[in-house]
N, C-alpha and C positions, 0 to 999 in steps of 0.2 A: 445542535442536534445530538440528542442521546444515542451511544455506540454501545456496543459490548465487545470487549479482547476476546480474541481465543488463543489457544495454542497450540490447537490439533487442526491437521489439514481434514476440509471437513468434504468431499467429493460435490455430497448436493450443494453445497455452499459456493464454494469455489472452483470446485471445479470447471475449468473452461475461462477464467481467468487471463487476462494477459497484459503485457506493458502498454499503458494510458497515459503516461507521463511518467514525469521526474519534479522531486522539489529538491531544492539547497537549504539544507540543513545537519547540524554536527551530529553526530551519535549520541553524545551527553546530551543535547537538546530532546532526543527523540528518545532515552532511557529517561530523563526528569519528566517528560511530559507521559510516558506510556510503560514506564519500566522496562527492566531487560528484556530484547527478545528474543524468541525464540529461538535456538540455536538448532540450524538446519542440517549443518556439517555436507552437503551438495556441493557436487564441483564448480557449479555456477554461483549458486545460491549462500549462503551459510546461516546467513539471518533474516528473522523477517517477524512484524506485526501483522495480524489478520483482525481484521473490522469488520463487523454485523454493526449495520444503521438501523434505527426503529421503523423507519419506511422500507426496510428490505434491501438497502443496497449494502453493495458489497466491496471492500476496498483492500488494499495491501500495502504494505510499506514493505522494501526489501531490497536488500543490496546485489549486486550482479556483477562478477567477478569478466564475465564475459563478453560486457556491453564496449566497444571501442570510442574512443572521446569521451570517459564521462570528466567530468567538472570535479573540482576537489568538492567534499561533502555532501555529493550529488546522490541522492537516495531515489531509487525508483515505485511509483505508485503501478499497482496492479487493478484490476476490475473487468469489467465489462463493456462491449462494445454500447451502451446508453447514453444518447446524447439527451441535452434537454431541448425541445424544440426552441425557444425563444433565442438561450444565449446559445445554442449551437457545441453547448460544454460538454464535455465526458460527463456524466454525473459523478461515476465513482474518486474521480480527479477531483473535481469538487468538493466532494465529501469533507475528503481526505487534507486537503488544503484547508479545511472549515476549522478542522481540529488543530491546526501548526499556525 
């Protein structure tokens, strides 16, 4: 599926966002695959990718300084509450897994 990066938090985009999962994967994986990211400088947050999909969805990749038990390499996916009806999936999780 065709994406587009951003950089900028975009309100109507994103806004309203929230954690949908998590994938395992390195930093250097997710900079070769998508370049640096954006650097947030947040006490939670500090870095993160933002995804626009050609079907309108919306996805995030981004680190959480806050989250308790994460996983070594354990990066968090953001989106929206849209499941698909069949597989019962996030979409945004989906997405976002399509591309890693």
């Amino acid at each position: 599926m065709k994406y587009e990066l951003h950089d900028k938090w975009n309100d109507y985009t994103f806004g309203g966002s929230a954690l949908v999962g998590s994938v395992i994967i390195t930093r250097e994986e997710l900079v070769k695959k998508f370049g640096e990211p954006t650097q947030v400088g947040g006490e939670r947050i500090t870095e993160r990718w933002l995804f626009t999909f050609e079907d309108g969805t919306v996805g995030t990749i981004f680190n959480d300084k806050k989250i308790k038990n994460q996983k070594e390499n354990e990066w968090f996916v953001g989106g929206f509450g849209q499941y698909d009806k069949k597989t019962k999936e996030n979409i945004s999780l989906r997405a976002i897994k399509g591309l890693l």
